[in-house]
C-alpha positions as CSV (number, residue, x, y, z in Angstrom):
1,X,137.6,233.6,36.5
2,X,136.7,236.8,37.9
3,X,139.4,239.1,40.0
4,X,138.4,241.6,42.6
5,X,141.3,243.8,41.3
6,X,141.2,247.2,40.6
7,X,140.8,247.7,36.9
8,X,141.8,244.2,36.0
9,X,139.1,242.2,34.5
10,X,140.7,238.7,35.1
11,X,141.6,236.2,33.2
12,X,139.0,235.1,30.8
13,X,138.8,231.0,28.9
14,X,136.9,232.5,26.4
15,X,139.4,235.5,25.7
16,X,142.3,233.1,26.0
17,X,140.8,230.6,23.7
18,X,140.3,233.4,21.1
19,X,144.3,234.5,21.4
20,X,144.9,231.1,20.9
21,X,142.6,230.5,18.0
22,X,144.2,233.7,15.9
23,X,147.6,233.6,16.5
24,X,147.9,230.0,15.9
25,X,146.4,230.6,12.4
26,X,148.8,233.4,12.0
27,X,152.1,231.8,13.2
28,X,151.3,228.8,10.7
29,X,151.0,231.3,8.0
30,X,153.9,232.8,8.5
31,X,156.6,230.3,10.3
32,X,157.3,227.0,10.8
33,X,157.7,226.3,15.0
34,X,160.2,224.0,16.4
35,X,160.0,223.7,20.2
36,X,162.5,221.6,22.6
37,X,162.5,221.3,26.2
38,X,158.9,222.2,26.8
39,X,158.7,219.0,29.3
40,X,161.1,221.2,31.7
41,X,157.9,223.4,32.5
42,X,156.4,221.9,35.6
43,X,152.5,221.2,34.4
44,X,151.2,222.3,37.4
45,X,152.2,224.9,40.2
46,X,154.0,228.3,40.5
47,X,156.4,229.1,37.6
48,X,158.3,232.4,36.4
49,X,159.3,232.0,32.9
50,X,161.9,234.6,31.6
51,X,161.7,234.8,27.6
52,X,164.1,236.4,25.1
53,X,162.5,238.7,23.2
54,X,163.2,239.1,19.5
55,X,160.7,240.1,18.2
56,X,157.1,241.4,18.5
57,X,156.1,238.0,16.9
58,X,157.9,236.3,19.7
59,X,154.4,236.6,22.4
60,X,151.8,234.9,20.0
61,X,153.8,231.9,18.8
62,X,155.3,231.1,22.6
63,X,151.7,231.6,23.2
64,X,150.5,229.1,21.0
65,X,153.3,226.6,22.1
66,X,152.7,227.4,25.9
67,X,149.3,227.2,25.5
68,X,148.8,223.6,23.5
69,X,152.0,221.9,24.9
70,X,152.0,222.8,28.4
71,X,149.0,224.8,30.2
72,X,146.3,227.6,30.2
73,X,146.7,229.3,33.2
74,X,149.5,232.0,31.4
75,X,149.8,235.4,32.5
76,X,152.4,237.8,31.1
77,X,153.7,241.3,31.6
78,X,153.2,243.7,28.8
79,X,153.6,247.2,27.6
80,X,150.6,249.3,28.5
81,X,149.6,250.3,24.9
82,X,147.9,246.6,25.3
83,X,145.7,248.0,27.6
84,X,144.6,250.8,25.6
85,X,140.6,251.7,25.8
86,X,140.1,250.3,21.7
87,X,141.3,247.0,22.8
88,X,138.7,246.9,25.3
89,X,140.4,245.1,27.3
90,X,140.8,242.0,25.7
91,X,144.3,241.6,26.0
92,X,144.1,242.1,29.9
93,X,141.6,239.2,29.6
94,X,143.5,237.1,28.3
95,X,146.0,237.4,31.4
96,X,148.1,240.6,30.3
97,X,149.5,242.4,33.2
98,X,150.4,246.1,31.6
99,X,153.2,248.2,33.0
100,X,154.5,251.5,31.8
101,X,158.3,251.4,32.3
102,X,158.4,255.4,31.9
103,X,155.6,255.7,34.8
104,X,156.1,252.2,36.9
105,X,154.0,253.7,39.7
106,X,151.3,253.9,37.0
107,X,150.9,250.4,36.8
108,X,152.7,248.4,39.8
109,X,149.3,247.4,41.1
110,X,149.5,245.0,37.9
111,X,152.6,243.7,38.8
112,X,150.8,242.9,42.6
113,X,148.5,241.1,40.7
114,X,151.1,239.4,39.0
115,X,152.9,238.3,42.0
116,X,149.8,237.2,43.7
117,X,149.0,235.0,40.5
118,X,153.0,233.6,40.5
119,X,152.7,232.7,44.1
120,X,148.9,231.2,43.9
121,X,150.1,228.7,41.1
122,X,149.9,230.2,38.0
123,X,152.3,230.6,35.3
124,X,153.9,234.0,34.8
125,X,155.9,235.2,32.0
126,X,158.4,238.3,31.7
127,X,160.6,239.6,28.9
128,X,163.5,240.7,30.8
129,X,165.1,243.1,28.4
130,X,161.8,245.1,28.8
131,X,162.0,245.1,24.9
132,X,162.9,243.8,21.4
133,X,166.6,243.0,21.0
134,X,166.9,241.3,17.7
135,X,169.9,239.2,17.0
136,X,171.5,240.4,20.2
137,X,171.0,240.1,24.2
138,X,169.8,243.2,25.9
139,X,170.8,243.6,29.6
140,X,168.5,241.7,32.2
141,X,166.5,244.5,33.7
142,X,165.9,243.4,37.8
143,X,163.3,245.6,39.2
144,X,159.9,243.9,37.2
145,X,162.4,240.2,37.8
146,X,163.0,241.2,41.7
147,X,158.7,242.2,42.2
148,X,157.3,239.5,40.9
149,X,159.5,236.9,42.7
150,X,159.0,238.3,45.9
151,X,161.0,236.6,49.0
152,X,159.3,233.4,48.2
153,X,158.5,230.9,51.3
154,X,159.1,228.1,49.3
155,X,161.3,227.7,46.2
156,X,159.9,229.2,43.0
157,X,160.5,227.3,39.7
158,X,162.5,229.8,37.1
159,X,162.1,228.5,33.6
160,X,164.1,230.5,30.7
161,X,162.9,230.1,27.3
162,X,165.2,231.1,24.2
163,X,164.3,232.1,20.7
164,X,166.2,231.8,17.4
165,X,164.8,232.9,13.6
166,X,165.5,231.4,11.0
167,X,164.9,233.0,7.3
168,X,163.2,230.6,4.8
169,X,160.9,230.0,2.1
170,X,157.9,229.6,2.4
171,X,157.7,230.2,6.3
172,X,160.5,231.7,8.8
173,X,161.2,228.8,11.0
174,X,161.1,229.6,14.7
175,X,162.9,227.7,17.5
176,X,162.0,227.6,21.6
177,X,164.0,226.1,23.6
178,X,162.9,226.1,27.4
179,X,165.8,225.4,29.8
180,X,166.6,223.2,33.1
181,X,165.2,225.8,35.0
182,X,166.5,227.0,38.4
183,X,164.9,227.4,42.1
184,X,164.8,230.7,43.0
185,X,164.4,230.9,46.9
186,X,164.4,233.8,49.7
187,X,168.1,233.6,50.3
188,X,168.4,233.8,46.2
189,X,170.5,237.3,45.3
190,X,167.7,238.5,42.5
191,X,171.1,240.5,40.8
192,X,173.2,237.3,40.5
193,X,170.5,235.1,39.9
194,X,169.2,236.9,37.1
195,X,172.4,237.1,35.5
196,X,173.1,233.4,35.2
197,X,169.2,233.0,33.9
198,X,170.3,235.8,31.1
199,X,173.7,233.8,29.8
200,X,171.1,230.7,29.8
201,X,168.7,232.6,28.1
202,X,171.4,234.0,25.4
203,X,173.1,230.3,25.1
204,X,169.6,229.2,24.4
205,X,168.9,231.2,22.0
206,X,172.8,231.1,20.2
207,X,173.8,234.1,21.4
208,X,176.4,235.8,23.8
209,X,175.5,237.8,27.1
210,X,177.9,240.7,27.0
211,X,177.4,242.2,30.3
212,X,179.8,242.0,33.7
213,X,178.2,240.3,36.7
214,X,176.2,242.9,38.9
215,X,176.8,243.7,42.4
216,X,174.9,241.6,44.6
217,X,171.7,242.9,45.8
218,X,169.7,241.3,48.3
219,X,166.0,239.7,48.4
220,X,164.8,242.4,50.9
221,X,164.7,244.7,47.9
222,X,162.0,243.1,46.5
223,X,158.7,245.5,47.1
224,X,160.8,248.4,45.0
225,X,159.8,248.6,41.3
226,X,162.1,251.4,39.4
């Protein structure tokens, strides 16, 4: 599939297929994957899926799962380091949509792209805490969340997936759990509705959120990206 987008390849079967091909071979080397609620993932159509983010681990075996349980057309958010010129490109092929938190500007045409897939169909997925909390819940960061979703004209489907690690011999077991999911419309408060995705994501995943409900912030926000 090619993408008249500046500096964005597309996504590529053959790229994704590769992804898969690897990183299945190293997550059943290394852990033992139990999934649940994968059938809450609509198989077809426009879908944001918000993911705890334990570790760095945690993007090739949700991969894998996404990938052989539910469908193909996955793109995700990552750090731009992803992007650099010795991994000619490969992860962008594979759907990647790179962003520099330090330098947002840098990279929001990525996260364009990203909206424009979410909203054509495709499945989109974003690590809220913006990076690795292990054993803990980091704070639900709005800005890439509030982008991406736009002020939708029809209800977007908001899946949250959680993730748990277990310690054992000979393999680490790892559980997903994807939850019931909520609509997320253009009368939605991004702030708010983040916030309840982020206790669902920490009950998920056997946690606790700490963090006090935001202030609400409306949907008009949504072309800022801080």
């Amino acid at each position: 599939m090619n993408i008249s987008y500046p500096d964005h390849p597309g996504k590529s079967p053959i790229a994704s297929w590769l992804l898969y091909i690897f990183s299945r071979i190293g997550a059943m080397i290394l852990f033992k994957t139990h999934v649940e609620g994968f059938e809450q993932i609509p198989k077809t159509g426009s879908v944001l899926l918000l993911t705890k983010h334990q570790r760095k681990s945690d993007t090739p075996v949700g991969f894998v799962a996404l990938h052989s349980q539910v469908r193909k057309d996955i793109w995700c958010v990552m750090k731009d380091a992803m992007a650099a010129p010795y991994f000619f490109g490969f992860f962008l092929k594979t759907g990647g949509l790179p962003v520099n938190r330090k330098n947002p500007e840098q990279t929001r045409k990525y996260l364009v792209l990203g909206r424009k897939m979410l909203h054509e169909g495709k499945i989109v997925v974003i690590f809220p805490e913006q990076t690795t909390m292990r054993d803990k819940m980091g704070k639900g960061r709005t800005p890439g969340f509030r982008f991406l979703v736009g002020r939708p004209e029809h209800p977007l489907q908001v899946c949250v997936m959680g993730i748990r690690y277990k310690k054992a011999f000979p393999r680490t077991h790892v559980f997903l759990r994807i939850g019931k999911g909520a609509p997320y419309d253009a009368h939605s408060d991004p702030e708010h509705f983040l916030h309840d995705r982020m206790h669902e994501m920490a009950a998920l995943s056997l946690l606790t959120y700490p963090y006090q409900r935001p202030d609400a912030r409306k949907a008009s926000s949504a072309d800022e990206i801080d």
